[in-house]
Structure formats: structure tokens, C-alpha cells
C-alpha positions in Angstrom: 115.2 111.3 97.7 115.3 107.8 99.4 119.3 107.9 100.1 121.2 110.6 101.8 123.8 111.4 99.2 127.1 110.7 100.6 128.3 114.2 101.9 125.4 114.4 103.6 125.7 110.5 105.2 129.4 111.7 106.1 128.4 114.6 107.8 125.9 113.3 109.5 127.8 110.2 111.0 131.1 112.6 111.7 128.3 114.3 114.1 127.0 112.0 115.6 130.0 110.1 116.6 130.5 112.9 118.6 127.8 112.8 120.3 125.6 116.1 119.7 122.2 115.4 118.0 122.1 119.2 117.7 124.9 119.1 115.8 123.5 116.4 113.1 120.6 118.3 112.7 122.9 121.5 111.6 124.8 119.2 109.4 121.3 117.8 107.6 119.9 121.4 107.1 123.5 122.5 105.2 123.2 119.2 102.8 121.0 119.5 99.8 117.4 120.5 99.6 115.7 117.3 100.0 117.4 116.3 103.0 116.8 119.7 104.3 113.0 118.9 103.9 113.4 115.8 106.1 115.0 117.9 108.6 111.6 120.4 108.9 109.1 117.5 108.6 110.8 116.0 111.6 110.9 118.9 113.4 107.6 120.0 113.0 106.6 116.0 113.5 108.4 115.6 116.6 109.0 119.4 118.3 112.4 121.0 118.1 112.9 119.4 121.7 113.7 115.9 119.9 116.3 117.1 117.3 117.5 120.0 118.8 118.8 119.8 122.3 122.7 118.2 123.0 122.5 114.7 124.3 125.1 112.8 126.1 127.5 110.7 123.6 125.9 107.7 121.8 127.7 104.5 120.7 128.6 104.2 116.9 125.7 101.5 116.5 123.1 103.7 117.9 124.7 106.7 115.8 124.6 104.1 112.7 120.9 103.4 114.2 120.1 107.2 114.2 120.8 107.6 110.3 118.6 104.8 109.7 116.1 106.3 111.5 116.4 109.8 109.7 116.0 107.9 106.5 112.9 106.8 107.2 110.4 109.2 108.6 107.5 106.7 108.9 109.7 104.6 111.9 108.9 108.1 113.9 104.9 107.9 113.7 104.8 106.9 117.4 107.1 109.5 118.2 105.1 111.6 116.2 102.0 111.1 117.4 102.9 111.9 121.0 105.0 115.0 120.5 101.7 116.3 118.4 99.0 115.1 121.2 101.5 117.0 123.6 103.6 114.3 125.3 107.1 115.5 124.7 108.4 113.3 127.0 106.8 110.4 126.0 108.0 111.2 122.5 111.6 111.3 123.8 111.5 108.3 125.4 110.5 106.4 122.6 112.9 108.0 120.5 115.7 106.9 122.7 114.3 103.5 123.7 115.0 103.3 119.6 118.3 104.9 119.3 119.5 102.3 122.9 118.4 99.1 121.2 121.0 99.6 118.2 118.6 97.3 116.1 119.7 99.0 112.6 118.4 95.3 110.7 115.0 96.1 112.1 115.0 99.8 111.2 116.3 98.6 107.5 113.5 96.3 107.3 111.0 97.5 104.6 107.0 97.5 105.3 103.5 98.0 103.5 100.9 99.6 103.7 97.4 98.5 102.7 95.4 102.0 101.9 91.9 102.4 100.6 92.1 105.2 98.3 88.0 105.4 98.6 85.4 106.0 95.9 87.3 107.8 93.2 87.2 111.2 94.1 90.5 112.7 96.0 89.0 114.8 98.5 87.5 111.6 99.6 91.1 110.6 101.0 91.8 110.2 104.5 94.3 112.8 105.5 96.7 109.3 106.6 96.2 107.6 103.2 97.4 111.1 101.7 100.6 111.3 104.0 101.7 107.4 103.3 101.3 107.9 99.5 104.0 110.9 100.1 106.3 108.7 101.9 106.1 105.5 99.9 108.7 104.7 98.0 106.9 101.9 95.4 103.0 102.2 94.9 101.3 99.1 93.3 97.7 100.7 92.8 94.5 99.3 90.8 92.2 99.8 88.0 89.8 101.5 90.5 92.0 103.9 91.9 90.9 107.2 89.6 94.3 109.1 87.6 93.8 112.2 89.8 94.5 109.8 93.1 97.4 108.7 91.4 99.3 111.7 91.1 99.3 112.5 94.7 101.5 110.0 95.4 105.2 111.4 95.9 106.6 112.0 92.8 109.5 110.3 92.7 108.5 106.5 94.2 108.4 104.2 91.6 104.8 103.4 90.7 103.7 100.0 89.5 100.1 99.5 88.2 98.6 96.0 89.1 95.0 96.5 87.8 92.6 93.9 87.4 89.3 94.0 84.8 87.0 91.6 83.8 89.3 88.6 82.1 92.2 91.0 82.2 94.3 91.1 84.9 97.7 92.9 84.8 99.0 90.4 87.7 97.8 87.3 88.8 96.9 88.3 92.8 99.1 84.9 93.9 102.2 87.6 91.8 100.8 90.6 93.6 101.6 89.4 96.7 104.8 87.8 96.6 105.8 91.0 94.9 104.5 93.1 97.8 106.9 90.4 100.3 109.9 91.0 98.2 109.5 95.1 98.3 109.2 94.7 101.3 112.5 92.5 102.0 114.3 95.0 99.7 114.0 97.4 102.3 111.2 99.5 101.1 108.2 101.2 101.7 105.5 99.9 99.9 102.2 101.4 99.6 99.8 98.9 98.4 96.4 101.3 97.1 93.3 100.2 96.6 90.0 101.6 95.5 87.3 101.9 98.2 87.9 99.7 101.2 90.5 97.0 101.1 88.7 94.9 103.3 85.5 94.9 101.3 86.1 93.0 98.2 89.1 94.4 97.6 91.2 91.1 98.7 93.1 93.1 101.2 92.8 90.2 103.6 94.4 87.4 100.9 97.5 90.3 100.8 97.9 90.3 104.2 97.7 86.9 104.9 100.7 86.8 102.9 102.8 89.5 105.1 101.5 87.7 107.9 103.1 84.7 106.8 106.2 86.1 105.5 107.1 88.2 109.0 106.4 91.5 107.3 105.3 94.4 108.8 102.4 96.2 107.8 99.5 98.4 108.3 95.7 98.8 106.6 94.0 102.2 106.6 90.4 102.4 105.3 89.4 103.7 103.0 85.4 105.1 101.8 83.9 102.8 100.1 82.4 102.7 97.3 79.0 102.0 98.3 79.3 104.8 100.9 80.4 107.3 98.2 77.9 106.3 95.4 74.9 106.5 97.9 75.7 109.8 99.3 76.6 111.1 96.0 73.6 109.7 94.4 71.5 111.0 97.3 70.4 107.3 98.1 70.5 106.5 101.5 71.3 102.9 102.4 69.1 102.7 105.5 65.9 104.7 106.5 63.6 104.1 108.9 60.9 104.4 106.9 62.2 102.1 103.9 65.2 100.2 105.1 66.5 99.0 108.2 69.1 97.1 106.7 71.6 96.7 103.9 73.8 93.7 102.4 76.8 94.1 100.3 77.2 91.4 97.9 79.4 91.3 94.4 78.5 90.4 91.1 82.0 89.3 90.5 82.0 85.4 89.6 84.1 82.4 90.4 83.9 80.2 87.8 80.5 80.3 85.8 77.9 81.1 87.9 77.3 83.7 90.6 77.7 82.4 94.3 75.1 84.1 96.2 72.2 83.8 99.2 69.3 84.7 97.1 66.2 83.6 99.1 68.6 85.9 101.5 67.9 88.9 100.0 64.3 89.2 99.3 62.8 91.2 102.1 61.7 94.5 100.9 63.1 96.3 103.8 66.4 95.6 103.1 68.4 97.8 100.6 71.1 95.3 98.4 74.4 97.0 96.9 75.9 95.3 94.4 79.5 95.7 93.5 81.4 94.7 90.3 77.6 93.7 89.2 77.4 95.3 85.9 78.4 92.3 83.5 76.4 90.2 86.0 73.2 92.5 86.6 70.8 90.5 84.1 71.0 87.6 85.9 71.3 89.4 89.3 67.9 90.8 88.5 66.6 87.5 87.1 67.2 85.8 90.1 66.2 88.2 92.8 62.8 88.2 91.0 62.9 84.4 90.5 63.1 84.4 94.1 60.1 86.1 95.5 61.3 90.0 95.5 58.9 92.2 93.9 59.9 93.3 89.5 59.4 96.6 90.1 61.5 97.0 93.6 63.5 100.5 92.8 66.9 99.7 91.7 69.7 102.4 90.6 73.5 102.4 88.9 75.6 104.7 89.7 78.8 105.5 87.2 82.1 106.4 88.0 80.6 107.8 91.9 81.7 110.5 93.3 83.8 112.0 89.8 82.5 114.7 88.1 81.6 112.6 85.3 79.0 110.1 87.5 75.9 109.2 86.0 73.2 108.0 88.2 70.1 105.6 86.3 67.2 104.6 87.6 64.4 101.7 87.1 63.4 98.6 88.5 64.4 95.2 88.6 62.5 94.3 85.7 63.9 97.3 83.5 67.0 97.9 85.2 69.2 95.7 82.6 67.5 96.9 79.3 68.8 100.7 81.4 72.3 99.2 80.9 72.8 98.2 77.9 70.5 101.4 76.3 73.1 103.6 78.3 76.0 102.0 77.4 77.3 102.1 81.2 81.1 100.9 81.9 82.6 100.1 85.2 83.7 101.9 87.7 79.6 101.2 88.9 77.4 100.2 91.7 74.4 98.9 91.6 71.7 99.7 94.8 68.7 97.8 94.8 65.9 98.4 97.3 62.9 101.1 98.0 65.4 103.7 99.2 66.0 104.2 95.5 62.7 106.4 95.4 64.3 108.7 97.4 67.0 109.5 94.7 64.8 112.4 92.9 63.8 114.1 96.2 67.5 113.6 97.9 69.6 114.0 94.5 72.2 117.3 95.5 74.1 116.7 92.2 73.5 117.1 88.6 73.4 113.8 86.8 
């Protein structure tokens, strides 16, 4: 439910015209089911301190403030957070520092979040992306965010997919974020998810740029990344004292026709290269990195669909690597690692491939 129906919106303000929170909270719990849920999320949120004791009489425009307020559990994560860590009366204060300011536009005022939704797998989530994508009340999500991910999120928010594969992109990004500004001016919660990180390629930063500029609020929440979950799933580490004391993440993914990388860069043999959105690209990847002094048969691996329990993980050399690809056929979601920590993949492996 996004609305309190309107015997519950009647009872509520009735209530709290009066002037006894303790009273609205009784009035909530006798409404319908969903509302009733609210009512225990924000008590167990907040302690039964904040909903439950009598306060002094309110004006109407903090009581018209309060059912704002109700209505949208994520304006009481501060509260939230201090009545869990303990501080009840920091909690309170907050609550009624609210409540006293009357601002009802600001509490009407929709927002977005910006969530990684990490490498595919949903245990990956973080438990914060997992409680946004139940309170969100429109999800735009990607290509790379796996089907099981998806149906996490609550199940009534209207979802809206805004995927983008090679040459085929369901919305331009320029459309993507105007349409996260206008959500967001409707009122609503908007849960932007993205696969991996959103601030490593994912364009979270263009998106926000946007809200930025529009005077909306919004939050980002990281997420694992995919090079993070293909490595440990693949049992490659990125760094190793004895093979790698760095890494560089770099994408394969092109602007215009040719691919805008550093390559003298990236030919030290102790450095381990990930390459995202490379597999279209990973001929000429290899081609070049060899054209440019690093070694045909550095170790280099793919790993498919990471983390899922469909992942494939192929390995070869720079030299052989793109012959690998097209013999095995291998499709996006994938990762490509380059680098002598690749070696380690037989001895480290910890799941079947």
C-alpha cells in the first residue's frame, strides 16, 4: 500500500487533532492489514517509546505533517537509526524537531535511491539495498541485475526495466534520468538498481549529476562489484604479493569506433587488468596489450554470469584467450581478468565450473 485508504486517513487525523499520538497509533493498528504492518515496522524501527506514549496537543499542520510522515517510513531512518544504536532520546528529538517544523511539502517531496544490486547473486545484497527495494515504490533496474534480484523488490511498486545491451538500449541514459527527476517530483520513492557498483561504470555519477541539478534528494549505496564477485568466485585473487601488487579496472565498452584506453599503461606483469563489458571487444583488447609489450601468454581468464549457479570460468592466455570465446560461445554477463594471478585459479578454484 502507498496511500492510507481513507477510513484509515480519517481516523488517524480525528486523533491526532486531539492530540494523543497514542491514540493514532491504536487507530492505525484497527485499519486494514497493510497499515497495520506500517504500524509494527515503526515500532520495532523506532521503540514503542516514539509511538506509544501521550504527547502534549499538536497543531493541525504538524498533525497533517505526522500522516505524511507515517506514509513514508524511509523519512524515519535517522530516527531509526538512533532508537536501534540506543539513543531514545535522541530519536525523539528528531522525531519532534520533524513534527515542530510543519514542513508537509518537504515530507511530500519524493527521492531516489542509487543501489548497487552487486554481482548477480542475491545473497550478495547488502542488507540496506534489500530494505530500500521493499520500500520503493517505482524500481528502474538494468540488464545486469539477475531475475532472482528482481523479485525481492516489494511487490507491489511499479517496476520499470531500463536495460541497456550492446546497440540496444531500452532508454536513452539522457531519458533515464529525466525520468528518475520526474518520479521523483511526483512524490515518489524511486529506487534506481544497478548491477555491481553504481559508481564503477555503471554511470551512477551522470544520474546523479542530474538530481544534483534538479534539487532532488537522493542517496547511493554500493553495491559488490562485479570484479569483486567474479574473482572470489573464480578463486582469482586480484592482488598477491607474490604475483600482483596492483590492479586496474578498465572497460571494453566503446565510444564511437575504437576503444579509449592507456595501453603502454597496462603492461607491467605485476599488475592484474579486469576488464568489464570486454567480451565483444576482447580480440582487439588482447591484440593490443600484446602489441604493446605485455607478454602472449600472460594468464588471462572469463568469467560468465559470476557468482550464479550457472558461472563458467575459461582459462588461456592472451594469445588464446579470444579463439576461448568464440569456441565456447560465451555471452555477457562476463569479466575478463588478465594478469599472472590467473594461475592461481586451479589451486584456489572452491566451485565447480
Amino acid at each position: 500500500m502507498n496511500m492510507f485508504d481513507a477510513r484509515a486517513t480519517a481516523a488517524l487525523a480525528a486523533v491526532v487533532k486531539e492530540g494523543s499520538f497514542e491514540r493514532a497509533a491504536h487507530a492505525l493498528r484497527l485499519t486494514q492489514s497493510a497499515v497495520s504492518q506500517r504500524v509494527r515496522a515503526l515500532e520495532t524501527s523506532l521503540g514503542q517509546t516514539l509511538l506509544t506514549r501521550g504527547r502534549p496537543c499538536v497543531p493541525t499542520a504538524a498533525g497533517q505533517t505526522l500522516l505524511r510522515y507515517l506514509d513514508r517510513i524511509r523519512l524515519l531512518e535517522e530516527e531509526a537509526r538512533r532508537a536501534l544504536a540506543g539513543d531514545e532520546a535522541g530519536a525523539e528529538a528528531e522525531l519532534e524537531a520533524t513534527l515542530a517544523s510543519g514542513d508537509a511539502d518537504a515530507l511530500a517531496r519524493g527521492a531516489v535511491y542509487l543501489v548497487g544490486a552487486g554481482p548477480g547473486n542475491p545473497d550478495l545484497l547488502t542488507f540496506r539495498a534489500l530494505r530500500l527495494m521493499q520500500r520503493a515504490d517505482v524500481v528502474l533496474y538494468d540488464n545486469l541485475v539477475s531475475p532472482a534480484i528482481v523479485d525481492l523488490v516489494r511487490r507491489d511498486a511499479e517496476r520499470l526495466y531500463v536495460g541497456k545491451k550492446a546497440s540496444n538500449h531500452a532508454l536513452p541514459q539522457e531519458d533515464i534520468n529525466k525520468l528518475l527527476v520526474r518520479l521523483a517530483r511526483e512524490g515518489k520513492t524511486v529506487l534506481r538498481l544497478k548491477g555491481g557498483d553504481p559508481f564503477i561504470f555503471g554511470r551512477g555519477g551522470e544520474e546523479i549529476e542530474e538530481l544534483a541539478a534538479a534539487g532532488i534528494e537522493f542517496q547511493v549505496v554500493p553495491g559488490i562489484t562485479s570484479a569483486a564477485g567474479a574473482s572470489c568466485y573464480a578463486g582469482i585473487p586480484l592482488t598477491h604479493r607474490d604475483h600482483a601488487q596492483s590492479v586496474t579496472f578498465v572497460t571494453g565498452h566503446r565510444r564511437g569506433e575504437e576503444i579509449e584506453l592507456d595501453w603502454p599503461r597496462l603492461t607491467s606483469p605485476s599488475e592484474t587488468i579486469v576488464v568489464y563489458m570486454g567480451v565483444a571487444q576482447a580480440p582487439r583488447i588482447c591484440a593490443q596489450l600484446i602489441a604493446h609489450g605485455r607478454a602472449p601468454d600472460t594468464p588471462a581468464a572469463i568469467v560468465e554470469k559470476a557468482t550464479l549457479p550457472d558461472q563458467r570460468t575459461l582459462v588461456g592466455t592472451l594469445e588464446t584467450l579470444p579463439g576461448l570465446l568464440a569456441t565456447s560461445q560465451v555471452k555477457p554477463p562476463a569479466l575478463i581478468i588478465i594478469g599472472n594471478v590467473v594461475r592461481l585459479a586451479e589451486k584456489l578454484g572452491w566451485r565447480p565450473s
